[in-house]
C-alpha positions, 0 to 999 in steps of 0.5 A: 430186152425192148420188144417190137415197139414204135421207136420215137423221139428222143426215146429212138436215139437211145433205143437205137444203141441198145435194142438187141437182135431182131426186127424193131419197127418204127412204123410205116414200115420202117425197121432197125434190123439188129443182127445178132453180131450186134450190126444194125441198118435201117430197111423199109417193107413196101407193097409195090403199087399195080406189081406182082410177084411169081404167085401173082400176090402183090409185089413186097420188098425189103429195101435196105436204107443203110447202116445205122452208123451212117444213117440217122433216124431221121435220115432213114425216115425221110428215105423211107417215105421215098421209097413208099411214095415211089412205091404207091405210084408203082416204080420200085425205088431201086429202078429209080436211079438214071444209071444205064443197065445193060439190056439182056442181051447185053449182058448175055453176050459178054457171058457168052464171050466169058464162057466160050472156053469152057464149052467142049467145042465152038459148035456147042458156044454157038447153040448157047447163043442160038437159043437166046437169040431165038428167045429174045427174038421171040419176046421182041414180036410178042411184047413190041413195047418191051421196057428194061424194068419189064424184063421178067414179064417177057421172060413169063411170055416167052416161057409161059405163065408157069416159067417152063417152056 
């Protein structure tokens, strides 16, 4: 087997087909994942610029880039340097995209209409909803400036920097 080593030239088309499981790095943060069902597809680690996870280290993620079926070397190597240059100026590459994402609210009324006959009475769907409305308002006069993409930082605000209230 083929440990962790830089994948290059014409040496990565055929290493591509025949490494076995595990994590095998390209550099830059670019990684062949190998299952151990023989599946392959391309990830990127990055560091978010200016980010931060809940233990207030920076913010690492893994994005996937796609199958190694449908995504070439080169491909997956010019989508992971997006991605890094997104990363350095601090937006996570998923947030990139221009389609329209319900806001919280949104999204907690449509569960609570999905939900409503499964609450023991109508008063009990009206305290569910009650307390997000209280919750939402909350954050609303503590964060004015409240972005969609921020959505767990006005949750850590209204919860407390610990997530309990």
């Amino acid at each position: 087997m083929v440990g962790p080593m830089a994948l290059s030239g014409t040496l990565t088309r055929n290493a591509v087909g025949v490494l076995g499981p595990g994590r095998h790095g390209d550099g830059n943060g670019l990684y062949l994942v190998v299952d151990s069902s023989g599946a392959r597809r391309w990830i990127v680690r990055l560091t978010i610029a200016g980010r931060r996870n809940a233990r207030g280290g920076p913010l690492r993620t893994d994005l996937g880039l796609g199958s190694v079926a449908l995504v070439t070397l080169g491909e997956a190597r010019d989508r992971a340097l997006e991605c890094r240059r997104l990363a350095r100026k601090g937006i996570h590459p998923s947030e990139r995209s221009e389609r329209v994402r319900p806001t919280f609210e949104e999204v907690a009324r449509r569960v609570h209409e999905e939900r409503l006959p499964t609450f023991r009475n109508a008063k009990h769907g009206q305290q569910w909803i009650c307390a997000l409305d209280n919750i939402l308002n909350q954050v609303r006069r503590d964060i004015p400036h409240l972005r969609n993409n921020h959505r767990s930082e006005a949750v850590r605000a209204a919860h407390g920097e610990d997530g309990r209230r």
